[in-house]
Structure formats: structure tokens, C-alpha cells
N, C-alpha and C positions, 0 to 999 in steps of 0.2 A: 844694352840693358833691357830687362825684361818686367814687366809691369806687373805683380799677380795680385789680382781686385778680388777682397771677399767683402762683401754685405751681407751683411745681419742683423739680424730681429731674434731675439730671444732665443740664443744655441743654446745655452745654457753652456755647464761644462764641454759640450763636443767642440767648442772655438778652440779649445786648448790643443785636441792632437792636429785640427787645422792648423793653428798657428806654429806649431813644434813642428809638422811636417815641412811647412816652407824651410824654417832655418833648417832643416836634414835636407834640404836640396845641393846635391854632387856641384850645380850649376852656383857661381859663387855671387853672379853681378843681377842683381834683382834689389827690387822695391818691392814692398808690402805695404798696398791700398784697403783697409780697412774701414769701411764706411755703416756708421749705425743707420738701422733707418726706425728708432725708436725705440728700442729695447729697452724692460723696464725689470730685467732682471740679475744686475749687474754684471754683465756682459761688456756693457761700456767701458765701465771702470778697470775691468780686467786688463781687458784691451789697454786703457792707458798707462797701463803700468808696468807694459813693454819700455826697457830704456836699450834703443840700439834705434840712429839717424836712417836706417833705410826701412823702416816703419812707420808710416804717419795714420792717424786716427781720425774721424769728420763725422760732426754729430749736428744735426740743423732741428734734433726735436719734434723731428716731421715722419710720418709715416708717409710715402709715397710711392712703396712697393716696388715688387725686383727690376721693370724693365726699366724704370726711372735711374734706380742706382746702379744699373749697369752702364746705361747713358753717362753717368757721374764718374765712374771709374776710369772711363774714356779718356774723358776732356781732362781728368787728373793725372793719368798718369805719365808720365817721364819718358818710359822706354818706348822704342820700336814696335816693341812689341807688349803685347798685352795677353797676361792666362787667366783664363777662367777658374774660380772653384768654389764652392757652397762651405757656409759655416759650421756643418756639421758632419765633413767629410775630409778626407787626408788624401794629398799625393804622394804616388814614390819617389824616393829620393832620388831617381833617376830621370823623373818627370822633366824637368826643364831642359836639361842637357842632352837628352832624345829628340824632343820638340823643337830644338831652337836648330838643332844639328837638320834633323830632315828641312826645314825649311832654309837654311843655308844651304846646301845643296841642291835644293830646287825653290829659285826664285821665282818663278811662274808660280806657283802653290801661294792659297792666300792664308789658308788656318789648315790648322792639324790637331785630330782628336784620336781619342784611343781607347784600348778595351779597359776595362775595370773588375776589381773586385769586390764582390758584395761583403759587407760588413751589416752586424744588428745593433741591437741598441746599446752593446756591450763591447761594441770590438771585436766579433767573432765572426770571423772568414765564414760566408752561407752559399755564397754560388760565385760565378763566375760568367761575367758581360764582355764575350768575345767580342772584338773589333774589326769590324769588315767593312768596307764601301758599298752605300744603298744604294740601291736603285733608284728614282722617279717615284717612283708608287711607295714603296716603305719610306722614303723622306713628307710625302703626304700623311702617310697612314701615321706615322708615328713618330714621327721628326728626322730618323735615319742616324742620326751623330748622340751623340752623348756632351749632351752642351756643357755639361762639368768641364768636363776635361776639356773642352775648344781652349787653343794658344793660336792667335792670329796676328796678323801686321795692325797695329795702332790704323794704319790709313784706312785699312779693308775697315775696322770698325766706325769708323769717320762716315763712311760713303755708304753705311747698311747698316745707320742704328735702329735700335730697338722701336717697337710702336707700343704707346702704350696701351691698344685696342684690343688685346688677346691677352688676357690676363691669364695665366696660368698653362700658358702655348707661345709665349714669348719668344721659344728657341724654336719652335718648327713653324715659327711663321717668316723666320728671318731664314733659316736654313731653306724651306722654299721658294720665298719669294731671290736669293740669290744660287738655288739651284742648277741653273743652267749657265748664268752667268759669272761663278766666283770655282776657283777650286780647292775643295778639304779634302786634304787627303786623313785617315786613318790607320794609325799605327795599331797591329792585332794586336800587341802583348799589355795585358795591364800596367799601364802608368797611376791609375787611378782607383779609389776607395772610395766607394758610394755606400752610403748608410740608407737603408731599409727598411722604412717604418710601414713597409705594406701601401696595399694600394689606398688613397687617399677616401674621404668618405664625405657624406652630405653634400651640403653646397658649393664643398671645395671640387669634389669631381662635378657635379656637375656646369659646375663655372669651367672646369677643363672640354667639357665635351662641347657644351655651346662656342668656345673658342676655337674648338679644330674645326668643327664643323665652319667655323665661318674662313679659317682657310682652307677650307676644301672649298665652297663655295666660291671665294674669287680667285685662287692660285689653281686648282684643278684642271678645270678645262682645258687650259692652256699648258699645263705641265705633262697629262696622262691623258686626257679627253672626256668626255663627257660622261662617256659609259664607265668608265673603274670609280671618276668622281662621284658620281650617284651611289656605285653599289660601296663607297666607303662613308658617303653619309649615314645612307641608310643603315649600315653597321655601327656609327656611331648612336644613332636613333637607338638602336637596338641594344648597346652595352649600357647606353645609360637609365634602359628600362630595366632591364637585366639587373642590373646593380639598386636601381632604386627599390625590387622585389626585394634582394637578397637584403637590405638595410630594416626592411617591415619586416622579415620574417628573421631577421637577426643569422641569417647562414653564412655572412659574408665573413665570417676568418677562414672558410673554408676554401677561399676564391683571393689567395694573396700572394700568390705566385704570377710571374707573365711569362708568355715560352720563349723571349729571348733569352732566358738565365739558362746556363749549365752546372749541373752538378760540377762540383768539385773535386779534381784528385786527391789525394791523402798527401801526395808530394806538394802541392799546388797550395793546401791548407798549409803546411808547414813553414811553405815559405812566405808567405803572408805574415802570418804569426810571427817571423821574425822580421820582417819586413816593421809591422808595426808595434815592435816590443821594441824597436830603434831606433823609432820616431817618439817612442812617450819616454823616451830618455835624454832624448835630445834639450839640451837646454837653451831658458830661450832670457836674454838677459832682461832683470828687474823678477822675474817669477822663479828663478834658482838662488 
């Protein structure tokens, strides 16, 4: 059986094609870990009003933020295995049963993630997040995996949880800190539908840049050396000066793209589109 842990604080409506994508999963043996971590926009309530035993719901009243409740997702879940995904995002129906299959076939492999397709705030296919294996330096620079989409062995998560000292780099500091030591592999085709609300702004980025910076600071040296670690802080120095200009002079919608994204084909658009016109159909019992 397969664990798939979503925490949320305030989706609002986007918990729904979350939760509809699970039950559209081809893979039939899962549990669905849904953990509030304080939402005060009935969100909860939604939630409870799933009736179907391989759904459970956990509400403590407490905000304590993601890497706590991924910690929490852990220790809760049931299966072997445990997937990742955010409450305001969907996977493909072929999600699990790709992932659980690569990692059956190779028992060495500790997790497995994948490329994705960009969605907006609307559900509408925008780019396209190829999935490739990083290098050292791109796992530094910018986490390297797409921690949505990580499916990994319960134990691997046991033995490399979460710190809760990197508040908003959570996943590229676990992805570094077992970089040399764990293996993810990366499946290239979209399994996954990341929603797009543009590059984050105010205190929120820069809560992100003080936190890579500070794994760059103790994971660097020792991952890529001293020299590429420097010239990516000072990079980090530099986007979040960069950014905090474009916020005073208000130019930052123009700066909300990142060059990992690929345009998308017209074929590639289409089948997304049906991809998730067959997920918000999918019924999910107590809400049909």
C-alpha cells in the first residue's frame, strides 16, 4: 500500500481537484493522509465530508507549518511507501502506478519524482517542467527534484526527516543533505500538475533566500567546493536584491517566469486538458 500525505492551510476550492485526482489514480491500494495545519476557510470541513475508510482527516488547531506536517504524515502513514503532493495541485492518474512500478524494479532506488505540468489559477495547462536527474550543483542551486511529486520508501523518510530550520527550502535541504548518500531517481514524463501562482513576493522570498543560502553555506563545501558555493550565494545575495528593487519599483509581474519551464506543444496542451477534465469528473464519495 501506498501512503499519499496532503497538508493544508487554506486551498480553498483547489483541495478538490487534489482530492478527485487521488481517487482517478489507475493504482487502486492507497491511503489518503490529509492533515489540517489550521485552515480557517472551510477547507476542513470539506475534507470531512469525504465518506470512503481509505481517507483519514487530523486537525490539532495548530499551525506548525509544512516541514512539521510532513514529519506528521510519516509517522501516520500505513503503507511502505509514502507520495508526496500539495493541496493545491493534482496528479496523473497514472501517478502512482508508474512510481511504485519503477521502484519495484529497482530496489536500490530510495524515491522517485517526475516532470510536471504547469497549470494557473484556473486549471489551464501554461508550460511544461521536464524531468531530468540534477547534477551536485543544480540540487544546491535550486533543489534539483520537484519535491511535489517525491514517492519514496516510508523508511528512507524515517532516517532523513524533515528540519524544521529552513523554512521555505525544506525540500532542497533534505535533497542535499542526502544527495550523495540516498538515490532519486526521476521519471522525465509528467506525472504531476503544479499550480503557478508566480514567483512568491515580500517576506515570503525572502524567508526562501536566507534558507538556501544557509544550505549552501553548511551542505556546499562538501557537495561542490568552496568556489561554485560562494559564487551561488553571492547569486542568491544578488536575486534577492534584484527582487526586492523590482517590489519598490512594482516591475516584478514582469519577472514571473523561471527558465526551467518549457513552452508547451499544442498536442501536449490537449492532452493535459483531458487529463484534468477527468480528474474534475471523478467522483469522490460524500461530495457527489
Amino acid at each position: 500500500m501506498v501512503s499519499i500525505g496532503i497538508p493544508f492551510l487554506n486551498p480553498g476550492p483547489y483541495l478538490d481537484l487534489a482530492v478527485r485526482s487521488v481517487f482517478a489514480q489507475t493504482y487502486p491500494d492507497w491511503e489518503l493522509i490529509l492533515i489540517d495545519d489550521g485552515s480557517t476557510d472551510g477547507s476542513y470541513e470539506r475534507a470531512m465530508a469525504i465518506q470512503d475508510p481509505r481517507v483519514g482527516v487530523f486537525r490539532d488547531s495548530q499551525n506548525k507549518g509544512l516541514p512539521a506536517r510532513l514529519n506528521e504524515i510519516v509517522r501516520l502513514a500505513n503503507g511502505e511507501l509514502v507520495a508526496r503532493m500539495d493541496a493545491d495541485d493534482a496528479i496523473h492518474p497514472f501517478r502512482l502506478e508508474k512510481q511504485i512500478a519503477f521502484l519495484q524494479a529497482n530496489p536500490e532506488v530510495d524515491g522517485v519524482t517526475s516532470g510536471a505540468y504547469l497549470i494557473d489559477t484556473e486549471d489551464k495547462p501554461i508550460a511544461l517542467l521536464p524531468g531530468r536527474q540534477p547534477s551536485a550543483r543544480e540540487a544546491l542551486a535550486r533543489g534539483g527534484f520537484l519535491h511535489a511529486s517525491l514517492l519514496a520508501r516510508k523508511a528512507w523518510f524515517e532516517a532523513h526527516p524533515y528540519s524544521l530550520d529552513y523554512p521555505r527550502a525544506e525540500d532542497r535541504e533534505l535533497f542535499v543533505r542526502t544527495f550523495r548518500t540516498s538515490k532519486v531517481h526521476v521519471l522525465p514524463e509528467p506525472l504531476y500538475f503544479y499550480r503557478w501562482f508566480g514567483v512568491p513576493r515580500g517576506q515570503t522570498l525572502r524567508t526562501g533566500y536566507r534558507s538556501e543560502r544557509k544550505v549552501m553555506c553548511k551542505y556546499g563545501p562538501s557537495l561542490v567546493g568552496w568556489g561554485p558555493s560562494l559564487h551561488l550565494i553571492i547569486l542568491s545575495y544578488g536575486k534577492e536584491l534584484v527582487t526586492w528593487f523590482l517590489e519598490r519599483t512594482r516591475l516584478e509581474k514582469g519577472f514571473q517566469t523561471r527558465r526551467a519551464f518549457q513552452p508547451l506543444l499544442e498536442r501536449d496542451r490537449r492532452e493535459a486538458l483531458k487529463i484534468l477534465k477527468a480528474i474534475r469528473e471523478t467522483p469522490v464519495p460524500g461530495w457527489d
